[in-house]
C-alpha positions in Angstrom: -2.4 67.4 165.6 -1.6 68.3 169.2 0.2 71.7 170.1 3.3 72.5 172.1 4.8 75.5 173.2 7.6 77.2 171.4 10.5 77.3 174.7 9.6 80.5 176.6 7.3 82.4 174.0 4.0 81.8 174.7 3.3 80.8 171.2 1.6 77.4 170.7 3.0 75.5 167.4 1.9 71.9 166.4 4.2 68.9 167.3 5.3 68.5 163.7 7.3 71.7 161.5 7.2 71.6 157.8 10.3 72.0 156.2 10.1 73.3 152.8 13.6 73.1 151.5 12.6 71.2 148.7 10.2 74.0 147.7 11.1 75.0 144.5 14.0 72.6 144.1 13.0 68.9 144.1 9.2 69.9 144.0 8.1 72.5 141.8 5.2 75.2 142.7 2.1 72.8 142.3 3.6 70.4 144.2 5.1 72.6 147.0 1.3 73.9 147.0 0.2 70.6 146.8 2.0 69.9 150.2 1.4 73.1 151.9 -2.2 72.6 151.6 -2.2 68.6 153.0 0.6 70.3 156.2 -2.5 72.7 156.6 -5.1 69.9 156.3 -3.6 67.8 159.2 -2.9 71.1 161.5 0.4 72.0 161.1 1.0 75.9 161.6 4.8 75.5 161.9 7.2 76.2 158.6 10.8 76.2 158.6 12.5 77.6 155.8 15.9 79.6 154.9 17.1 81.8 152.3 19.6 79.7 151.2 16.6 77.3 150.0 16.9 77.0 146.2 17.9 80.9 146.5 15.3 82.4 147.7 12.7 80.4 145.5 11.3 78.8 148.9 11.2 81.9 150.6 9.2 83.2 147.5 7.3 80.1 147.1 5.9 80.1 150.8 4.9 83.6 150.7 2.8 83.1 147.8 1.2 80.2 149.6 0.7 81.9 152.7 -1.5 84.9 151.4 -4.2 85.1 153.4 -3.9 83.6 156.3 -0.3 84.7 157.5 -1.3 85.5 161.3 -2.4 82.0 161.5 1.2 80.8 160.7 4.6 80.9 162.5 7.3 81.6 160.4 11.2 80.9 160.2 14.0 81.5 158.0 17.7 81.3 158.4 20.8 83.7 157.2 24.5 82.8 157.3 24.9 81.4 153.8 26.4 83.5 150.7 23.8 86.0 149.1 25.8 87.1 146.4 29.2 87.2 145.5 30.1 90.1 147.6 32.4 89.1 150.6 30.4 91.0 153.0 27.3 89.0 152.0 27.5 86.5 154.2 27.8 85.3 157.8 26.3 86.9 160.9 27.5 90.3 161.0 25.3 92.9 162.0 25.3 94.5 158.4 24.5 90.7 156.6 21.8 89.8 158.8 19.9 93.2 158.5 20.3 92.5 154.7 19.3 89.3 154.6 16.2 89.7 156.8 15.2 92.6 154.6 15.8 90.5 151.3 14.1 87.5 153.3 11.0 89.9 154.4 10.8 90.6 150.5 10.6 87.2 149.4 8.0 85.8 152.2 5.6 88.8 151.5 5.6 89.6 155.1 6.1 92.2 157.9 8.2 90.3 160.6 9.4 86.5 160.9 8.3 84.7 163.8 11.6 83.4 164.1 15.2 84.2 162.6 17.7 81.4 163.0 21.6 81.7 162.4 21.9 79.2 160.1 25.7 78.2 161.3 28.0 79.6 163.9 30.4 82.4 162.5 34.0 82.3 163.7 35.2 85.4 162.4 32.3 87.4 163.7 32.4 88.3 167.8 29.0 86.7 169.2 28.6 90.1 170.8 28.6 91.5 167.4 25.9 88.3 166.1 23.4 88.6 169.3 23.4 92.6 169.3 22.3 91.9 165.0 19.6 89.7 166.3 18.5 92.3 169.0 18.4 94.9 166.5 16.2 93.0 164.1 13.7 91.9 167.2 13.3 95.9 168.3 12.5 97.0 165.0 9.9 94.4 165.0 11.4 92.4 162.2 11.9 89.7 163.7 10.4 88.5 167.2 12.5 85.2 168.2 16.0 84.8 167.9 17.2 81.2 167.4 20.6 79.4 166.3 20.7 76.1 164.3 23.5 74.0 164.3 25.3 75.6 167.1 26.7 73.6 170.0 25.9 73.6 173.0 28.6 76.1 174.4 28.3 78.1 171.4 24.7 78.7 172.4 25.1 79.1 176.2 27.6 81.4 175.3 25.2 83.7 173.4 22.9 83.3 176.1 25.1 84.8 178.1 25.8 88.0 176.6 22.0 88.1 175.8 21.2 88.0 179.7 24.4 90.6 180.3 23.2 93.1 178.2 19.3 92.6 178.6 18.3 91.4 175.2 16.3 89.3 173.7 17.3 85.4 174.2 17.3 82.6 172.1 14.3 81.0 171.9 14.8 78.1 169.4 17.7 75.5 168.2 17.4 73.4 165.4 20.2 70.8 165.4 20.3 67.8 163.5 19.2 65.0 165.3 18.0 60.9 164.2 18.9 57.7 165.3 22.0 57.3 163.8 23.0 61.2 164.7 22.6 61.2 168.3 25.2 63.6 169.7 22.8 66.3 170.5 21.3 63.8 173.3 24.6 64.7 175.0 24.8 68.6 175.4 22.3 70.1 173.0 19.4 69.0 173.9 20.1 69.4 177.8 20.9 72.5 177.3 17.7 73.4 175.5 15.7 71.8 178.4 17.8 73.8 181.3 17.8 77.1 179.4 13.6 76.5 178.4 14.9 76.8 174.6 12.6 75.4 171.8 14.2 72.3 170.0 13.0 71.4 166.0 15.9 69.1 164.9 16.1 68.9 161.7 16.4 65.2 159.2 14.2 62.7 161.7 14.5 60.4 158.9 18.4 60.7 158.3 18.0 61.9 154.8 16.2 58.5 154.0 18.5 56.0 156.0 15.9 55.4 158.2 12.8 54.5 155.3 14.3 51.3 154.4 15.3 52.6 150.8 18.8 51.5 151.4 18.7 48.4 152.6 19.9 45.5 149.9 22.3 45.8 147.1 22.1 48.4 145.0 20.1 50.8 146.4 20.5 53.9 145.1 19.5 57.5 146.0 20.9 60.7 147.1 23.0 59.1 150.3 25.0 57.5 147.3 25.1 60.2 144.7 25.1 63.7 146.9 28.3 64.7 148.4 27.2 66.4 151.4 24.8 63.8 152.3 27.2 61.1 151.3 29.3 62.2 154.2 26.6 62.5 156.5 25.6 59.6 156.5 28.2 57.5 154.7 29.9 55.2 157.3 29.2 51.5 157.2 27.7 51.2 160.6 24.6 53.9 160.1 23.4 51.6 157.2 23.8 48.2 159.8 21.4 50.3 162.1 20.0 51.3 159.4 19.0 47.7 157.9 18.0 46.5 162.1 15.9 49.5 161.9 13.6 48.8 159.2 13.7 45.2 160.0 12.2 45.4 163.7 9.4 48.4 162.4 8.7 45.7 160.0 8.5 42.9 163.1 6.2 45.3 165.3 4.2 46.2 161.8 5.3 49.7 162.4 6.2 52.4 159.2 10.0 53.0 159.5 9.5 56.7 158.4 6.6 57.6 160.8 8.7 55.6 163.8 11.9 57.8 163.3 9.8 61.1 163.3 8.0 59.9 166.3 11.4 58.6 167.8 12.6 62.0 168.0 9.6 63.8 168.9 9.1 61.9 172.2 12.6 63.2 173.3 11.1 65.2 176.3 13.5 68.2 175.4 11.9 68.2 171.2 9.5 70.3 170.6 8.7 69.8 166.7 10.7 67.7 165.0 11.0 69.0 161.1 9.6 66.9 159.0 10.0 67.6 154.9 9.3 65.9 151.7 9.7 66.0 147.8 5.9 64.8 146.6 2.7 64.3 148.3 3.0 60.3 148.6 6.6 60.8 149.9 5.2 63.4 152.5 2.0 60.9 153.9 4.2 58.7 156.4 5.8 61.8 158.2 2.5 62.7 158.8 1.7 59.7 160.2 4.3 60.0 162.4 1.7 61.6 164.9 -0.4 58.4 165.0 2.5 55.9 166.5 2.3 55.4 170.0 6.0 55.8 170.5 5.8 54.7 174.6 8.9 55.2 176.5 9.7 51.1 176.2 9.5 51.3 172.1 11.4 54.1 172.7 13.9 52.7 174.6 13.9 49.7 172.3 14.9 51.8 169.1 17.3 53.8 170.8 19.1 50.2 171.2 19.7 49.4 168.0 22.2 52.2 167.6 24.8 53.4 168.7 24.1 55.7 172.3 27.0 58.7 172.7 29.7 59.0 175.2 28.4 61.2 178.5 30.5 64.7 177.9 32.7 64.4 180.3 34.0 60.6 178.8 33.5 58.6 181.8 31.9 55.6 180.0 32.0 53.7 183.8 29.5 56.1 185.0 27.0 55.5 181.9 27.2 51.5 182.6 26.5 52.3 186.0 23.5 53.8 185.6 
């Protein structure tokens, strides 16, 4: 497992992140320790998680895990989401975030987190207001990197902005989603990230299982067909045509569609780590092996044409067939 480093930190972190949202959801404690320990096996120091994971039983899960070897790790965790029923509990107002990285620092078993995304953009909180929280938390040493996940990109360069006025901490890190079928953070995001030196872990390489051939035929079933959110994710028609030319050309070049699409958006020169996660150990093995396909700029290239490629921001399609 190679190591990259972690936008303008200094802090070295392996090419692939763990998520561990299924930790104590879909997987249950042996199995969550059952994948921890095969993530550590193969070199990965890098776990995502969020406190809106399975409420809190991820958070609580990693910490556990984690005893004993916690300065080897780096750490993140999200807020935004509801806490509780209270109004106030929720969002990324100075007084929710100090509470949830308290509550979060609780559950991990830990003195600071390496990094503390805002799990979504709040529109009724000033970003002054949401950047001054995160400087706050990083000069009482709870947390040491500020980060964003799905933000855009003007959202984020905003925040920078008001970081740089007021001489705060920046943003170090943005986790967006980002696969072959989701490609829209090829047009801002992710040039953003690369101008600003800001960290990119996108998050569902494998588009929730699109990509891993499990849909292809009639049917298939799984949680693209039977979850809501993920239904409307990925529901349209077209993502499951990519989907099926996908699978059928890693079959051609004898490659394994899951550790392709991990490897397909970790050779995006502005990625970092892409986050890779999994339900069981047998499901987790081909993410893993997404560090063994030679994924050369050509296959790359090649992949990226079976779906669809973004408009340019500013629209001017002419320009893009140009070049």
């Amino acid at each position: 497992m190679k190591t990259k480093p972690l936008g303008g930190t200094g802090v070295q972190v392996s090419e692939l992140c763990f998520g561990t949202m299924s930790f104590g959801g879909d997987a249950d404690e042996a199995a969550s320790a059952a994948m921890y320990k095969a993530t550590r096996d193969a070199g990965i120091n890098f776990y995502d998680c969020a406190d809106q994971y399975n409420k809190g039983a991820a958070e609580q899960i990693l910490g556990r895990l984690m005893k004993g070897h916690r300065d080897d790790l780096v750490i993140t965790t999200k807020c935004y989401n509801p806490s509780s029923e209270d109004i106030n509990a929720r969002g990324t107002s100075r007084r929710h975030v100090t509470r949830a990285v308290e509550a979060s620092l609780k559950r991990l078993g830990t003195d600071r987190i390496d990094v503390l995304f805002l799990h979504q953009f709040d529109a009724r909180t000033p970003i002054e207001e949401s950047m001054r929280a995160l400087e706050d938390m990083v000069r009482s040493g709870k947390v040491l990197y500020p980060a964003v996940s799905n933000w855009s990109a003007w959202q984020t360069q905003l925040a920078l902005g008001v970081q740089a006025r007021h001489g705060w901490a920046r943003l170090q890190v943005h986790q967006p989603m980002y696969n072959l079928v989701k490609r829209q953070a090829e047009v801002e995001i992710l040039p953003m990230c690369a101008a600003n030196g800001v960290a990119v872990i996108p998050y569902s390489p494998g588009a929730a299982g699109l990509l891993s051939g499990k849909y292809t035929g009639a049917g298939a079933a799984g949680r693209l067909k039977s979850n809501k959110m993920y239904e409307a994710r990925y529901g349209e028609a077209w993502m499951f045509e990519v989907a099926d030319r996908y699978v059928g050309f890693c079959k051609a070049k004898g490659l394994h569609p899951v550790s392709t699409a991990v490897a397909w958006v970790g050779a995006h020169p502005a990625v970092t780590a892409p986050i890779i996660g999994a339900r069981n150990l047998e499901q987790l093995q081909a993410s893993l092996d997404a560090v063994k396909v030679d994924m050369t700029p050509a296959l790359r290239a090649e992949i990226a044409a079976l779906s669809r490629t973004p408009p340019p921001a500013t629209d001017r399609l002419e320009e893009q067939k140009k070049a």
